[in-house]
C-alpha positions in Angstrom: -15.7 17.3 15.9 -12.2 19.1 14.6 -10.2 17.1 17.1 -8.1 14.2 16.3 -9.2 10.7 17.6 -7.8 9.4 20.7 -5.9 6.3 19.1 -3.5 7.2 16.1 -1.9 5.2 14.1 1.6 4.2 14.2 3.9 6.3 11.4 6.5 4.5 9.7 8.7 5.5 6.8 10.2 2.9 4.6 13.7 3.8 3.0 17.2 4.3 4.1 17.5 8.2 4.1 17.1 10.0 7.5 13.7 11.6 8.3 14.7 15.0 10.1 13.7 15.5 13.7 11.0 18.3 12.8 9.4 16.0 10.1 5.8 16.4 10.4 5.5 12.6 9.8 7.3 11.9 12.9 4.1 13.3 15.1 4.2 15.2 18.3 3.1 11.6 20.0 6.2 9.5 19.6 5.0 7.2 17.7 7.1 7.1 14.5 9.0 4.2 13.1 11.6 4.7 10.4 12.2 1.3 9.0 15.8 1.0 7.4 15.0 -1.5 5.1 13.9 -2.4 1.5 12.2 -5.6 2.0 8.7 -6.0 2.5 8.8 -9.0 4.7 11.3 -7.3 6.8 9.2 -4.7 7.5 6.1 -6.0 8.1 7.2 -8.1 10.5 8.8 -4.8 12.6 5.6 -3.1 12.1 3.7 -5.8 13.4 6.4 -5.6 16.7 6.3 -2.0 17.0 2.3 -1.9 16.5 1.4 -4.6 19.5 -1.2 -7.1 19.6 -4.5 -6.3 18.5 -3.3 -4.9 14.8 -5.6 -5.2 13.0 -4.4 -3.4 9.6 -1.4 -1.1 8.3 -2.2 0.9 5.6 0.4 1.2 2.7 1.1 4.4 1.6 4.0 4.7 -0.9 5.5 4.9 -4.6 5.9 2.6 -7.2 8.7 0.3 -6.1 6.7 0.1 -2.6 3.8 -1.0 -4.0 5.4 -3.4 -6.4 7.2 -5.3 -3.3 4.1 -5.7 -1.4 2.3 -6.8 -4.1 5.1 -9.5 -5.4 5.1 -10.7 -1.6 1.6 -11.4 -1.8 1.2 -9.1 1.2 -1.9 -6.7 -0.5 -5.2 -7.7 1.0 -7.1 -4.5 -0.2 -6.3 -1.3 -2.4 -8.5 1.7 -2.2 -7.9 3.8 -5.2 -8.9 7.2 -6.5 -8.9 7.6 -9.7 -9.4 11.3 -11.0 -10.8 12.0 -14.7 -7.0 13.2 -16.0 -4.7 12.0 -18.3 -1.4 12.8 -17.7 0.3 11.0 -21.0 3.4 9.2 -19.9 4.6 8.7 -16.5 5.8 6.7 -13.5 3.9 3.0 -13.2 1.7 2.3 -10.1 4.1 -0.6 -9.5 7.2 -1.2 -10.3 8.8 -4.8 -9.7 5.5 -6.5 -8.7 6.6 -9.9 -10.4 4.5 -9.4 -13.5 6.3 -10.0 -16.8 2.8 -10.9 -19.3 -0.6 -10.6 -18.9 -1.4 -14.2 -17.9 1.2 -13.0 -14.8 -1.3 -9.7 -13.9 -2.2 -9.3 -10.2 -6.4 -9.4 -10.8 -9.2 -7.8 -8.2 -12.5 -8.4 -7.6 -13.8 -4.7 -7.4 -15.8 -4.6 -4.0 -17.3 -1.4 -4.1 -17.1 1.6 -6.9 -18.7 5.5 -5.5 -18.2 8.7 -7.1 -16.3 11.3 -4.5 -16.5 14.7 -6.0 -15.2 14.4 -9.8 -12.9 11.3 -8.7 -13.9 7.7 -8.9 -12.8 5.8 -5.7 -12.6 2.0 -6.0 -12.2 -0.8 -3.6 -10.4 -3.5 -4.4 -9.3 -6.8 -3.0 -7.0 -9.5 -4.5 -8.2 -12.3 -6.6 -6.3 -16.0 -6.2 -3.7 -16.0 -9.0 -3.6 -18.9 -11.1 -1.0 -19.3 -14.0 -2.5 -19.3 -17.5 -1.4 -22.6 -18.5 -3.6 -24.0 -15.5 -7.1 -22.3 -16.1 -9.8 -24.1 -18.2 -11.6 -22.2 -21.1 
């Protein structure tokens, strides 16, 4: 209806420089969180404190070394992705220090759902149980 909804979600910035008073992050509601921290269990756990009971999901929003520390912590339930029809030659990695070193260390998905959103591809994806190569059969 062109109105925002009632219940927001709670903001919260990840990284150690200061987010400026007039940021549009921080809202006009209060609630922003700027978490001082690099590590992902650290901050999950304040989100979690801030956010109150009855959180159900926080939605990760962030660059490569982000990512990377979530996903190395085992702490990525679900990725949505948009993937537009561009190559952009090289570049910066989706994730950076996500504990991968070889391909029998890759994070693998079981793709939920796949729907075409304008020219873009967006994907759903959740997190398949990681087993080391030298332990699978066949």
């Amino acid at each position: 209806e062109g109105r925002p909804l009632e219940r927001q979600p709670l903001r919260c910035v990840m990284g150690e420089t200061e987010v400026p008073d007039g940021a549009r992050v921080r809202g006009e509601d209060g609630r922003f969180l700027h978490l001082q921290t690099r590590d992902p269990l650290t901050a999950i756990r304040t989100i979690a404190s801030a956010a109150g009971p009855g959180t159900e999901s926080v939605l990760l929003e962030g660059g490569p070394h982000l990512a990377g520390a979530f996903m190395q912590a085992g702490m990525v339930d679900r990725i949505e992705a948009y993937i537009a029809p561009a190559l952009l030659g090289a570049g910066t990695s989706a994730l950076i220090g996500a504990g991968v070193d070889t391909i029998g260390q890759a994070h693998r998905f079981t793709i939920e759902t796949v729907e075409m959103i304008g020219s873009d591809l967006f994907a759903v994806l959740t997190p398949r149980l990681r087993i080391p190569i030298e332990q699978r059969e066949g």
